[in-house]
C-alpha positions in Angstrom: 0.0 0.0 0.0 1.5 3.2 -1.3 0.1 5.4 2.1 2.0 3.3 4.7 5.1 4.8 3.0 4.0 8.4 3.7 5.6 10.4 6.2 2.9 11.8 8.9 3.3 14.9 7.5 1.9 13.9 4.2 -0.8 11.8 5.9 -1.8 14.7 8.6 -2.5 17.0 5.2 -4.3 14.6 3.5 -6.1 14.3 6.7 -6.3 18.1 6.9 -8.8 17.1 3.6 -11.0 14.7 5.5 -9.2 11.6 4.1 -10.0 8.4 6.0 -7.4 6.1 5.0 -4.6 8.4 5.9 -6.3 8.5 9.4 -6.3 5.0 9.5 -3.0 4.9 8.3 -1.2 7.1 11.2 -4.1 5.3 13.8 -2.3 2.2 12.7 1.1 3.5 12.7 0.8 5.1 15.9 -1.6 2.8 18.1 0.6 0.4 19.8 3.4 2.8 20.8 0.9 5.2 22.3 -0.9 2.2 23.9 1.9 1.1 25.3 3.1 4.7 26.7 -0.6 4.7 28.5 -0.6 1.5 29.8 2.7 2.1 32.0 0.7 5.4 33.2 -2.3 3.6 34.3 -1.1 -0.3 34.4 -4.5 -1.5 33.4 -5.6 -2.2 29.5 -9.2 -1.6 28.8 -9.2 2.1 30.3 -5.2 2.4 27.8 -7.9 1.5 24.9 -10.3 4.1 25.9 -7.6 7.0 26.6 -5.7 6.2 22.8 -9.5 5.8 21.3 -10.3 8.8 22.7 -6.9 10.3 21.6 -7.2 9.7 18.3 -10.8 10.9 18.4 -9.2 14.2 19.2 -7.0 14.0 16.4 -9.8 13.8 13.9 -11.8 16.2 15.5 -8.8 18.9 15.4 -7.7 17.3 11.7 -8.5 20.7 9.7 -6.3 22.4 12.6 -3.5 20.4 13.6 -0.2 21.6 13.1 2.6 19.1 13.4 5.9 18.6 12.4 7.6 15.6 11.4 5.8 13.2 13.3 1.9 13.1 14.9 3.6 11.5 18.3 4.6 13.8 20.0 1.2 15.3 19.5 -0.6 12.3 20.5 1.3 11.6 23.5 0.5 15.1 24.6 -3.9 14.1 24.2 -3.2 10.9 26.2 -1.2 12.5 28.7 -4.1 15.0 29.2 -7.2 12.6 28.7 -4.8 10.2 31.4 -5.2 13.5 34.2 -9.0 13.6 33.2 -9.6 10.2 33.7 -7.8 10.9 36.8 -9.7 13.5 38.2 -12.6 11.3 37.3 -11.7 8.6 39.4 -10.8 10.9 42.4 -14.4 12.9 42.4 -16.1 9.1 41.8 -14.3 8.0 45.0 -15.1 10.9 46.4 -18.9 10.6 45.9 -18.6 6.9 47.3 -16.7 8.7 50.2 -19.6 11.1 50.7 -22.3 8.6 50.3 -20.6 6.5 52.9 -20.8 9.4 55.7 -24.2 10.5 54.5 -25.5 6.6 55.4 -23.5 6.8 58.7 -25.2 9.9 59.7 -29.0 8.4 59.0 -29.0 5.5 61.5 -31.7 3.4 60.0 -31.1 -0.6 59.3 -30.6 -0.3 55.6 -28.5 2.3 56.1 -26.2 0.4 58.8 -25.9 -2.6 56.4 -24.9 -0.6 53.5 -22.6 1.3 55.2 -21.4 -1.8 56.9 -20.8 -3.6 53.4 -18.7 -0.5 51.4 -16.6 -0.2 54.3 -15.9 -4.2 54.4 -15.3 -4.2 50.2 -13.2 -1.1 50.8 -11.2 -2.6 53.2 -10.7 -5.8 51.8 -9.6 -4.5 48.6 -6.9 -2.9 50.7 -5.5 -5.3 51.9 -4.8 -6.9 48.8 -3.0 -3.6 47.6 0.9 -3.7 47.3 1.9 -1.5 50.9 3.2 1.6 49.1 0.0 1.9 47.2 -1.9 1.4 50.6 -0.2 3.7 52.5 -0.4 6.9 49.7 -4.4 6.2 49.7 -4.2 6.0 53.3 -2.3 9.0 54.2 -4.3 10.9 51.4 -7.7 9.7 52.3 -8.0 8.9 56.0 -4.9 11.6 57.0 -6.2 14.5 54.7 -2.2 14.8 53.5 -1.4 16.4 50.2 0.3 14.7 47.6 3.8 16.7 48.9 3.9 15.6 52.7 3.2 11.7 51.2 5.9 12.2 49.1 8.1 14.0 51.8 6.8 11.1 54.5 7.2 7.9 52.7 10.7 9.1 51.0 8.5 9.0 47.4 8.4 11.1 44.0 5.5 13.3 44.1 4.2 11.1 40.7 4.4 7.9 41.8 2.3 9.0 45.1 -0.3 10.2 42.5 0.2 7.0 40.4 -0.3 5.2 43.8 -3.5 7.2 44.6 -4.8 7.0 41.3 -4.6 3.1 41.1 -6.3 2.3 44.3 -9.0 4.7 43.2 -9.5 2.9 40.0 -9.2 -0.9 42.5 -11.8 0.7 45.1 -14.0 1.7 41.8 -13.9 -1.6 40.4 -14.4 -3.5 43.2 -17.6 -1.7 44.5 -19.1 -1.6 40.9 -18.7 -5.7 40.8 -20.7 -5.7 44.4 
């Protein structure tokens, strides 16, 4: 196929045009590097998809304005990175809902309310303990402590990103876990 010897420059302008084989050309040059780069962000596989789907739906949508030079990664890595922090922030205001919901039911003292209470609290706790100590200990201190991301760091001798990372991960285990009860 004469497009797979393009450069991404000459793909991104026929792009530019609305041309759907060179999208799917630079999607398929470009896919498993960036899923790659987004799986050792996140460590899990299905929410990588998602972020370098949603990536490259970016990419289409901003086709008629995209300027780039040589090469469309750079660029690409740039949408993950940022659709990576959304899903982020996602997860952190879900947990924090669950969080809410979870003093909200401890402050009605009714019997449904006990037992539901009673049954996040177990899930959450079990899932804990199945997290590696590090991981534990960031959620922990950030949760339970009320500690920013800097005194984690500072406390457990960590770099401020992998005490996000850390965070983030339990977030996404805690979200799993009480969406499969």
């Amino acid at each position: 196929m004469v497009s797979n010897h393009k450069t991404d420059k000459q793909l991104l302008e026929a792009l530019c045009l609305g041309d759907e084989t060179a999208f799917r050309n630079l999607f398929n040059r470009h896919w498993e590097a960036l899923f790659a780069f987004v799986c050792r962000m996140i460590g899990e596989d299905e929410q990588a998809r998602d972020i370098v789907q949603n990536t490259f739906i970016v990419v289409w949508k901003n086709r008629n304005q995209l300027i780039i030079g040589d090469s469309l990664m750079p660029y690409l890595v740039k949408v993950a990175r940022n659709e990576t922090i959304s899903l982020f922030r996602k997860n952190k205001v879900r947990l924090d809902g669950m969080e809410l919901l979870a003093k909200d039911l401890h402050s009605v003292e009714n019997p449904e309310n006990l037992f539901i209470t009673k049954e996040l609290n177990a899930t959450i706790e079990v899932e804990m303990i199945k997290m590696p100590m590090s991981m534990k200990k960031c959620f922990q201190l950030s949760r339970y402590e009320n500690k920013s991301i800097r005194d984690i760091a500072k406390e457990l001798s960590l770099s401020e990103q992998t005490v996000k990372n850390n965070i983030s991960e339990a977030l996404n285990r805690l979200r799993k876990r009480i969406k499969l009860t």
